[in-house]
DRENRO-744954 format. One record per residue (C-alpha): residue number from 0; residue in one letter; x, y, z. Coordinates in pm, 1 decimal. Layout:
% residues N
+-----+------+----------+----------+----------+
| pos | code |       c1 |       c2 |       c3 |
+-----+------+----------+----------+----------+
| NUM |    A |        X |        Y |        Z |
...
+-----+------+----------+----------+----------+
//
This chain:
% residues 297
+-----+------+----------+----------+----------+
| pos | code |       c1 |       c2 |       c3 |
+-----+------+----------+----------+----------+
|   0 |    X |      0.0 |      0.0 |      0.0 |
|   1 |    X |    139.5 |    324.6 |    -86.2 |
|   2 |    X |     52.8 |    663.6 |     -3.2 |
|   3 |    X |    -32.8 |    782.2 |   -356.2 |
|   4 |    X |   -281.8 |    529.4 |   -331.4 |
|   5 |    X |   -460.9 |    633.0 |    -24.7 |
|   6 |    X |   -459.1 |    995.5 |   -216.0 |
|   7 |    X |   -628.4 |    860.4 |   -492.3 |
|   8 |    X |   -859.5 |    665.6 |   -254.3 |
|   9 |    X |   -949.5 |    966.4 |    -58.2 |
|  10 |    X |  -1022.9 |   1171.6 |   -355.4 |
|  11 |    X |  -1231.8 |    971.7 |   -503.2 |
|  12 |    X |  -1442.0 |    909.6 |   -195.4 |
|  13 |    X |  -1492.2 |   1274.2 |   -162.2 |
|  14 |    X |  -1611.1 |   1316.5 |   -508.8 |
|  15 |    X |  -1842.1 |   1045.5 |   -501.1 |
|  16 |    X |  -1712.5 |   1021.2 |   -890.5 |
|  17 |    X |  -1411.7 |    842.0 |  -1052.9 |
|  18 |    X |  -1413.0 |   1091.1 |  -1330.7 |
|  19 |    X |  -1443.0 |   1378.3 |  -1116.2 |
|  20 |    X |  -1147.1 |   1253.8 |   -848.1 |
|  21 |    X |   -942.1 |   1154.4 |  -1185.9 |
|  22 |    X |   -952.4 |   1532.4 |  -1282.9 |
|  23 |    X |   -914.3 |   1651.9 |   -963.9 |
|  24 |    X |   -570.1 |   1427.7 |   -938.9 |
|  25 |    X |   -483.8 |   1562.4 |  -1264.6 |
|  26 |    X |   -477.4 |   1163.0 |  -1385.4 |
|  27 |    X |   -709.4 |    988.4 |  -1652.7 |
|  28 |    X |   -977.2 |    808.4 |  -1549.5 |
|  29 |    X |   -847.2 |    438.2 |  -1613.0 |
|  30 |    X |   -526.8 |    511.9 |  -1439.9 |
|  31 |    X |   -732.7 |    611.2 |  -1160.2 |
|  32 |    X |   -901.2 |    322.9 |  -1161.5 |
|  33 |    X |   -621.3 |     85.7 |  -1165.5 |
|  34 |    X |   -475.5 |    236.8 |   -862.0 |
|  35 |    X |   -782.5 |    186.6 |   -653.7 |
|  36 |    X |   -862.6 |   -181.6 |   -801.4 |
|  37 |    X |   -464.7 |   -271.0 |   -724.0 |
|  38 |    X |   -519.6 |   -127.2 |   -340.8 |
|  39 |    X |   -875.8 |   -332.1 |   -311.6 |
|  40 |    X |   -704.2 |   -642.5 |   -399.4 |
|  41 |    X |   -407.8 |   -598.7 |   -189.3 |
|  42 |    X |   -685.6 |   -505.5 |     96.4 |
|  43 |    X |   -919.8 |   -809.0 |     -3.5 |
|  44 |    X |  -1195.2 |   -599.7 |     50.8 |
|  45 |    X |  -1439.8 |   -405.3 |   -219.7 |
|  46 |    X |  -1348.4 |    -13.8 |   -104.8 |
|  47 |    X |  -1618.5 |    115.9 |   -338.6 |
|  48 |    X |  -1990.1 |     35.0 |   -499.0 |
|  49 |    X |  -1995.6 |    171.8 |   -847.8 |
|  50 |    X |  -2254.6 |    309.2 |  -1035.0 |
|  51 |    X |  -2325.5 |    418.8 |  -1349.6 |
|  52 |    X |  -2203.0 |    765.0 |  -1291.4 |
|  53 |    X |  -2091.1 |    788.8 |   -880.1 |
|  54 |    X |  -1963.7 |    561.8 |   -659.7 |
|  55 |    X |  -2015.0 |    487.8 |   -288.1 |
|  56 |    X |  -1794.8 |    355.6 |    -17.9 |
|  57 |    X |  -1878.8 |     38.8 |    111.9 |
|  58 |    X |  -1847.1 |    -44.7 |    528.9 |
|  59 |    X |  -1490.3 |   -137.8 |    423.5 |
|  60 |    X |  -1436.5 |    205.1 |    240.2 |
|  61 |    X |  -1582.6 |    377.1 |    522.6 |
|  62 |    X |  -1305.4 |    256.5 |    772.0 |
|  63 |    X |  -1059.1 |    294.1 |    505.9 |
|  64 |    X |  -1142.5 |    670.8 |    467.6 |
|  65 |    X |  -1120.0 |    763.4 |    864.2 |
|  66 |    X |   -795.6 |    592.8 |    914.3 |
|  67 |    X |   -621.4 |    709.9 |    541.3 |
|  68 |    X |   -714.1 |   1070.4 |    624.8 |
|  69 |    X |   -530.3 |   1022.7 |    984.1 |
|  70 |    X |   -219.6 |    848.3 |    804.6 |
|  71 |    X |   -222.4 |   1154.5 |    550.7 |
|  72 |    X |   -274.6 |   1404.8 |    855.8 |
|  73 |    X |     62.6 |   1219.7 |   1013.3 |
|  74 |    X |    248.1 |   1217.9 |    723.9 |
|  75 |    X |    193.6 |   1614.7 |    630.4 |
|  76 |    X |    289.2 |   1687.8 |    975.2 |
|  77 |    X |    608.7 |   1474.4 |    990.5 |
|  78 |    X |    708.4 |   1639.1 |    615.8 |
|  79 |    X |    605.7 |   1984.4 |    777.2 |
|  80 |    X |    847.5 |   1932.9 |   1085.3 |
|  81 |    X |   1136.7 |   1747.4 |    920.7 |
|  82 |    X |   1133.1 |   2114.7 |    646.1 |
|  83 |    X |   1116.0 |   2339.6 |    977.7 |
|  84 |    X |   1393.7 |   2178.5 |   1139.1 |
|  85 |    X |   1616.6 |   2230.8 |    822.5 |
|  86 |    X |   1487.0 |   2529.8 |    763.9 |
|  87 |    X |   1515.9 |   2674.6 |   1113.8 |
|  88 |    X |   1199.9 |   2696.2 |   1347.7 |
|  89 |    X |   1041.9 |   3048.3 |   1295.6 |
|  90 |    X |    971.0 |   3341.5 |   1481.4 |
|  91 |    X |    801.7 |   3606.6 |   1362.4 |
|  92 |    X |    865.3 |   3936.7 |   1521.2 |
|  93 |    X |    635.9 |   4230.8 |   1430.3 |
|  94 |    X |    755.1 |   4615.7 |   1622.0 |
|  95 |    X |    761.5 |   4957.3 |   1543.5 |
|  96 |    X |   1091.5 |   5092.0 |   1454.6 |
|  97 |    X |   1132.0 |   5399.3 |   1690.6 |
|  98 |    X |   1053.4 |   5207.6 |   1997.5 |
|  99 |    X |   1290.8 |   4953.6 |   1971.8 |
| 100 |    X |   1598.1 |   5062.9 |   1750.1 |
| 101 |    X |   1807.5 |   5065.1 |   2059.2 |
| 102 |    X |   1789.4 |   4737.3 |   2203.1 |
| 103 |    X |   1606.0 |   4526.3 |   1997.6 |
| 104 |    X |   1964.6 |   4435.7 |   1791.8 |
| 105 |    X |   2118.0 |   4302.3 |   2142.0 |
| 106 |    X |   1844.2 |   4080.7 |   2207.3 |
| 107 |    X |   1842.8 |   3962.6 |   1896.2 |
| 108 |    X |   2219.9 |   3878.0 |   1893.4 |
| 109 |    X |   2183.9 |   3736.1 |   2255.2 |
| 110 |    X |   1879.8 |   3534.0 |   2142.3 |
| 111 |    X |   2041.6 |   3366.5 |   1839.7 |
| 112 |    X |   2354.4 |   3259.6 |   2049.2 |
| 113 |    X |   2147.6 |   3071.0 |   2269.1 |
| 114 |    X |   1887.2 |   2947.0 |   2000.6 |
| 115 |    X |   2113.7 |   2898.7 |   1685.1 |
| 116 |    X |   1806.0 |   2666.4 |   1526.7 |
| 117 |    X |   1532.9 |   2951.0 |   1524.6 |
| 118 |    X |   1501.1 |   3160.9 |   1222.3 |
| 119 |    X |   1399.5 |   3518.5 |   1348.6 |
| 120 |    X |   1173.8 |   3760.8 |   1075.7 |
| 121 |    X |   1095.0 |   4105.7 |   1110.5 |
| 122 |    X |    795.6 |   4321.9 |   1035.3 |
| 123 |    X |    788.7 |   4668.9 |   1045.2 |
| 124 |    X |    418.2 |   4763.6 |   1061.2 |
| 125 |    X |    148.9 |   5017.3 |   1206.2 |
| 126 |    X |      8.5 |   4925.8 |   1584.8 |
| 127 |    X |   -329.9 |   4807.0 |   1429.2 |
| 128 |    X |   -116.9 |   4595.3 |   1155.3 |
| 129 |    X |     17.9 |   4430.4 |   1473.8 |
| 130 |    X |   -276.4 |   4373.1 |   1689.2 |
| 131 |    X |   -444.5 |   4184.8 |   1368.3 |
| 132 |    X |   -158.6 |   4032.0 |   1296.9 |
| 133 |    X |   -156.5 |   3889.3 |   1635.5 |
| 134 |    X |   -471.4 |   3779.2 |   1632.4 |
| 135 |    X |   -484.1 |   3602.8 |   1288.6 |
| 136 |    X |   -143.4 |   3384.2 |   1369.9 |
| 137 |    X |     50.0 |   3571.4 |   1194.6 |
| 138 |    X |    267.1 |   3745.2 |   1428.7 |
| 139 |    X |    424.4 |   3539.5 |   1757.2 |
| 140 |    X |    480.3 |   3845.7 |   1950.0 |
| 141 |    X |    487.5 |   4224.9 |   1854.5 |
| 142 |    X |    632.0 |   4496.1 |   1998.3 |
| 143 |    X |    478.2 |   4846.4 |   2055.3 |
| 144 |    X |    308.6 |   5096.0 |   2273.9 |
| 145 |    X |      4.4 |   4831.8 |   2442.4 |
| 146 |    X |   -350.2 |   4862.1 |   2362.4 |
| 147 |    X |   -634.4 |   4780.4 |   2565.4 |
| 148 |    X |   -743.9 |   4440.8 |   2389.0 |
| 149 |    X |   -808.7 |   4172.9 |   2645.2 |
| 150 |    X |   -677.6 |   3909.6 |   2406.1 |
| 151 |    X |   -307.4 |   3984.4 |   2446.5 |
| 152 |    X |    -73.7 |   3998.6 |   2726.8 |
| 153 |    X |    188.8 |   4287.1 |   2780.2 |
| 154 |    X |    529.6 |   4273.2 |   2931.2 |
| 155 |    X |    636.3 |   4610.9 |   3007.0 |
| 156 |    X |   1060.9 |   4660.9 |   2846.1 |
| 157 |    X |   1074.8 |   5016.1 |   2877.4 |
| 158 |    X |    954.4 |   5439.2 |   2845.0 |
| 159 |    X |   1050.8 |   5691.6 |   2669.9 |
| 160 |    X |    985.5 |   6074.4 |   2683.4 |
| 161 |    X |    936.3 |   6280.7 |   2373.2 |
| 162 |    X |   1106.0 |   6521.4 |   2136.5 |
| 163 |    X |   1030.9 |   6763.7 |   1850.4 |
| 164 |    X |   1121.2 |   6745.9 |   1503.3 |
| 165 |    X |   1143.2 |   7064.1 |   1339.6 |
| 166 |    X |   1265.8 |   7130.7 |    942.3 |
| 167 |    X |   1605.0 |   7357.8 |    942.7 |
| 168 |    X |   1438.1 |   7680.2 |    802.2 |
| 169 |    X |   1155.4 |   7634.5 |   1068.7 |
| 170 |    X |   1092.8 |   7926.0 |   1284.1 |
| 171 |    X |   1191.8 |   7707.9 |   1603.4 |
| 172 |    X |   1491.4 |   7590.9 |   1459.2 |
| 173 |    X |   1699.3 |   7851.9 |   1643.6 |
| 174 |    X |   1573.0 |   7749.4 |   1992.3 |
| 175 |    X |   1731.2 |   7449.1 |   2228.0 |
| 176 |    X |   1456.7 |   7354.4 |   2385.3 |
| 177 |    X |   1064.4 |   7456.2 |   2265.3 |
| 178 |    X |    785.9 |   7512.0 |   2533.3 |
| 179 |    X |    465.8 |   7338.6 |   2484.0 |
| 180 |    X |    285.2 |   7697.1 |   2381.0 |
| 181 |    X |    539.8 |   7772.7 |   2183.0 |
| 182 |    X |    370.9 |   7474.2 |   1970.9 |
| 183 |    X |     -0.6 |   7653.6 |   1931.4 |
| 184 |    X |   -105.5 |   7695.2 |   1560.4 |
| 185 |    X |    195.7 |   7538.3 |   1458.6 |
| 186 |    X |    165.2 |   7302.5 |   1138.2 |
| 187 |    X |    202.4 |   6929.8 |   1265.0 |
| 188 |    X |    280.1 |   6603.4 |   1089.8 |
| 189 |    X |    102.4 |   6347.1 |   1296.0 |
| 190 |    X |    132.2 |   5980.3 |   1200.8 |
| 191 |    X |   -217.4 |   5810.6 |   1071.6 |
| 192 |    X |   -516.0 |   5771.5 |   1341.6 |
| 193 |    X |   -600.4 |   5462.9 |   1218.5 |
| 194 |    X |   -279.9 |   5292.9 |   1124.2 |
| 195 |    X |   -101.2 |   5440.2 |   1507.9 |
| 196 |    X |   -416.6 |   5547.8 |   1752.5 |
| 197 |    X |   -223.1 |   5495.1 |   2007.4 |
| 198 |    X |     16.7 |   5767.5 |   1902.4 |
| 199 |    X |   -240.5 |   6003.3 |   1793.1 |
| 200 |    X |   -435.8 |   6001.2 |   2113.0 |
| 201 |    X |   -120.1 |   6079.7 |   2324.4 |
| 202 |    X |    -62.5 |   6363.7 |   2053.1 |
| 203 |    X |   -365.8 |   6491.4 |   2029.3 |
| 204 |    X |   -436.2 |   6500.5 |   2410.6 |
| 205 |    X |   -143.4 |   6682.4 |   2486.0 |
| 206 |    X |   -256.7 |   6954.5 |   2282.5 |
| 207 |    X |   -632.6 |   6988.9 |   2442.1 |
| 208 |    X |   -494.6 |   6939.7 |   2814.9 |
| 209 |    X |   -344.6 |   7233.2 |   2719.3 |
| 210 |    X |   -554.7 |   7449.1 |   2555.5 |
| 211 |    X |   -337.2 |   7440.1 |   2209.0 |
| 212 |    X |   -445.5 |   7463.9 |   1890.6 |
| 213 |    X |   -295.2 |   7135.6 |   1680.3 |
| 214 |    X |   -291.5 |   7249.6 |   1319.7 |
| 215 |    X |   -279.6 |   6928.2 |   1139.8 |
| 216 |    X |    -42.7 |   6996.8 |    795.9 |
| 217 |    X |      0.3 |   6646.4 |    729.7 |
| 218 |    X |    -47.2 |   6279.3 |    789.3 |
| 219 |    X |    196.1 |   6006.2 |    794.9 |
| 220 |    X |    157.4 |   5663.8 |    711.3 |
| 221 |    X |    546.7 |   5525.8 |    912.6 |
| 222 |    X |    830.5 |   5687.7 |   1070.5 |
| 223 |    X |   1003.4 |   5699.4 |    683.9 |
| 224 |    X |    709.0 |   5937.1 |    542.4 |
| 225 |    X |    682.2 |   6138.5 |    886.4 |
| 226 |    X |   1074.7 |   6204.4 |    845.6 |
| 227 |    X |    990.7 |   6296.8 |    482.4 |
| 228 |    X |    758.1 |   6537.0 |    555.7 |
| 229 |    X |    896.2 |   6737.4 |    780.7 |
| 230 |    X |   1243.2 |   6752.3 |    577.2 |
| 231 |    X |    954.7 |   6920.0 |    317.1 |
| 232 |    X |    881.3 |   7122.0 |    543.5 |
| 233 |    X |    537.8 |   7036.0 |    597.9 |
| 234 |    X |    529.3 |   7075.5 |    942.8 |
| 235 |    X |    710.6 |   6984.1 |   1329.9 |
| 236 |    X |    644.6 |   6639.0 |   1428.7 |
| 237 |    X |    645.2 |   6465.0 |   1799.7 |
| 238 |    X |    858.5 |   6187.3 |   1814.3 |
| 239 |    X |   1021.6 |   5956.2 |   2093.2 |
| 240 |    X |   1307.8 |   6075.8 |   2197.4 |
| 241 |    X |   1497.1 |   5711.9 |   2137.9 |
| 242 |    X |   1391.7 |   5794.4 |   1771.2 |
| 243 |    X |   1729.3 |   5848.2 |   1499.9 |
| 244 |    X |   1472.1 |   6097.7 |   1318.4 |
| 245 |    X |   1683.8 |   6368.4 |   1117.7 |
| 246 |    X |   2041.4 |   6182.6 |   1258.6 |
| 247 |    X |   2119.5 |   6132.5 |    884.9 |
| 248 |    X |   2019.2 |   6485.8 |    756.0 |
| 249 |    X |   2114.8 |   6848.9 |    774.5 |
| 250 |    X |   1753.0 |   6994.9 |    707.2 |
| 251 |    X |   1601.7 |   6832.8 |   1008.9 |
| 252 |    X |   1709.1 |   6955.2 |   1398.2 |
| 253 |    X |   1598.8 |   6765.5 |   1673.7 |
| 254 |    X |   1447.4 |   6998.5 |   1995.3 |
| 255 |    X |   1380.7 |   6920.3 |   2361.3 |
| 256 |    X |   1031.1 |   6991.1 |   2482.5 |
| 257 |    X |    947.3 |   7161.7 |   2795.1 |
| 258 |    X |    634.6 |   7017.6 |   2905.8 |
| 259 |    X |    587.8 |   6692.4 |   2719.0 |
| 260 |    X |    285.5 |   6442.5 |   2699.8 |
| 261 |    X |    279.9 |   6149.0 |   2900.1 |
| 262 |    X |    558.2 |   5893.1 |   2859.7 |
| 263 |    X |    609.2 |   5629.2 |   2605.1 |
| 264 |    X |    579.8 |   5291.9 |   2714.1 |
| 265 |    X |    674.7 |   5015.7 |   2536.4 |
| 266 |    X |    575.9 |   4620.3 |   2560.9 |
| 267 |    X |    580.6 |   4260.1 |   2401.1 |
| 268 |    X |    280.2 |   4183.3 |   2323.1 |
| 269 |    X |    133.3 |   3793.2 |   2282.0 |
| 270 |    X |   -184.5 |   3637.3 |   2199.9 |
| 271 |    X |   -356.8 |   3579.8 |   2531.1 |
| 272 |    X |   -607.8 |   3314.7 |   2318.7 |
| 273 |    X |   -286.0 |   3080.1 |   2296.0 |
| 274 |    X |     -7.6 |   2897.1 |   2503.8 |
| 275 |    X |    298.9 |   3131.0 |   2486.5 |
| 276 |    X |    589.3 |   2888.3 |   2381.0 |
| 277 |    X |    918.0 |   2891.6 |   2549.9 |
| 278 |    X |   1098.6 |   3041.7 |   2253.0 |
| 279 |    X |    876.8 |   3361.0 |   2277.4 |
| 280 |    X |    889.0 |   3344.9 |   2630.6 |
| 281 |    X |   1294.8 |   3336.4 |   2605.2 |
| 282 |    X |   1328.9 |   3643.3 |   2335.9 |
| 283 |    X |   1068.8 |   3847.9 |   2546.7 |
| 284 |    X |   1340.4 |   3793.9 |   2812.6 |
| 285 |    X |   1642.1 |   3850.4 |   2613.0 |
| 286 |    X |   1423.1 |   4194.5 |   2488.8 |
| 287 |    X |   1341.6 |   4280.5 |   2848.2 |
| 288 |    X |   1733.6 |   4274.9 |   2943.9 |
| 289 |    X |   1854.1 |   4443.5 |   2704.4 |
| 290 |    X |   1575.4 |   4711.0 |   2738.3 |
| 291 |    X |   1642.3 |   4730.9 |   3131.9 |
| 292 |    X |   2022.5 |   4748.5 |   3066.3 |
| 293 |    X |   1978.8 |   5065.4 |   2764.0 |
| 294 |    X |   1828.8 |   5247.4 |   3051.7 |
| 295 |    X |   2082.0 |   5201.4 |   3340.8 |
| 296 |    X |   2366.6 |   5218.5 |   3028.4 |
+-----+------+----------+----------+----------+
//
């Protein structure tokens, strides 16, 4: 008995049709046919009852099918873990940029050392491209500014405070540190409400605790296009202050702020709907070291 034929078995029994499970195989009908006859006289047993047009299983064909589909189920998984263990077992890492540039290297270095088997993949996304991401599988742990979902669990790495990002021929660029009302009516790129609410709100809130007006002169849809726009010109921008925002050009300063909104913090993030496996369990301590030793450094 081989496993093609148990294929071939399988697919016709879910057709209910020779024909139909021959096309579905990509195989002509008699060849089909052969392959089924050989495995019902190897078995001893008559698998199917043919009609004119359809067939139906028999009691014998009936067993067959539950314990083929479990042998097929076994062998997929076996082929499935045998290519992840060449390949390297995967993690997949989603985080925002700004919030981790500083440490998230070292644990990644630290990890591997340790781990030398587990293939590590990035994803720089948006906070809601994360928390979906999460959700749907796709993601084993993301790192960001937590949300209040119930259905994932937080461990806190680290804060930040914030800074301003102002274009070289702005009127604040001659200034060393900028006072929050120095900021009222003054254009602002903002990154994307929908893609970074988290952000936003913090933004946004600083401005109406204050009584500021936020002149929105742009929106941003990452930390690449926010950088962009204010190098236009376009407007200042609030950033974290472990940001490298306008490190690698001359028409963007970088300016203290006074009176600054609450603090940044920053978490792993896992599904709370599944078991956390040790692997995630032993980067989200690697992260939490290095994060812990980046603010003591």
């Amino acid at each position: 008995m081989e496993l093609r034929q148990l294929q071939l078995f399988l697919a016709a029994a879910d057709e209910g049709s020779i024909t139909a499970a021959a096309k579905k195989m990509h195989l002509t009908q008699p060849a089909l046919s052969r392959q089924i006859k050989s495995l019902e006289e190897e078995l001893g047993v008559d698998l199917f009852t043919r009609g004119a047009h359809s067939v139906t299983l028999t009691p014998a064909g009936g067993i067959l099918r539950a314990e083929a589909a479990k042998v097929l189920r076994f062998c997929e998984a076996m082929i499935e873990k045998v290519r992840t263990e060449a390949a390297g077992e995967p993690l997949r890492v989603a985080y925002a940029p700004t919030l981790t540039r500083d440490y998230l290297s070292i644990a990644i270095e630290r990890f591997t050392q340790f781990h030398p088997k587990i293939r590590i993949s990035l994803f720089d996304t948006s906070s809601v491209e994360m928390q979906d991401g999460l959700a749907a599988g796709n993601f084993d742990v993301i790192l960001g500014v937590p949300c209040g979902l119930e259905s994932i669990r937080w461990t806190h790495l680290r804060e930040y405070g914030w800074r301003l990002l102002v274009p070289a021929g702005h009127e604040l660029a001659g200034r060393e540190e900028i006072r929050a009302q120095d900021l009222d009516g003054v254009r602002l790129v903002i990154l994307g409400r929908e893609a970074y609410p988290d952000y936003w709100q913090s933004v946004t809130q600083f401005f109406k605790a204050r009584g500021l007006q936020a002149k929105i002169g742009g929106e941003a849809d990452g930390a690449s296009s926010l950088e962009a726009a204010v190098e236009a010109g376009m407007g200042v921008a609030i950033i974290g202050e472990n940001s490298s925002y306008g490190t690698h050009s001359s028409r963007i300063l970088v300016k203290k702020l006074s009176d600054v909104p609450e603090r940044i913090a920053v978490a792993a993030g896992v599904s709370g709907n599944r078991d956390t496996s040790p692997k995630v369990l032993a980067f989200i301590e690697e992260l939490r070291r290095a994060a812990m030793e980046g603010i003591t450094a």
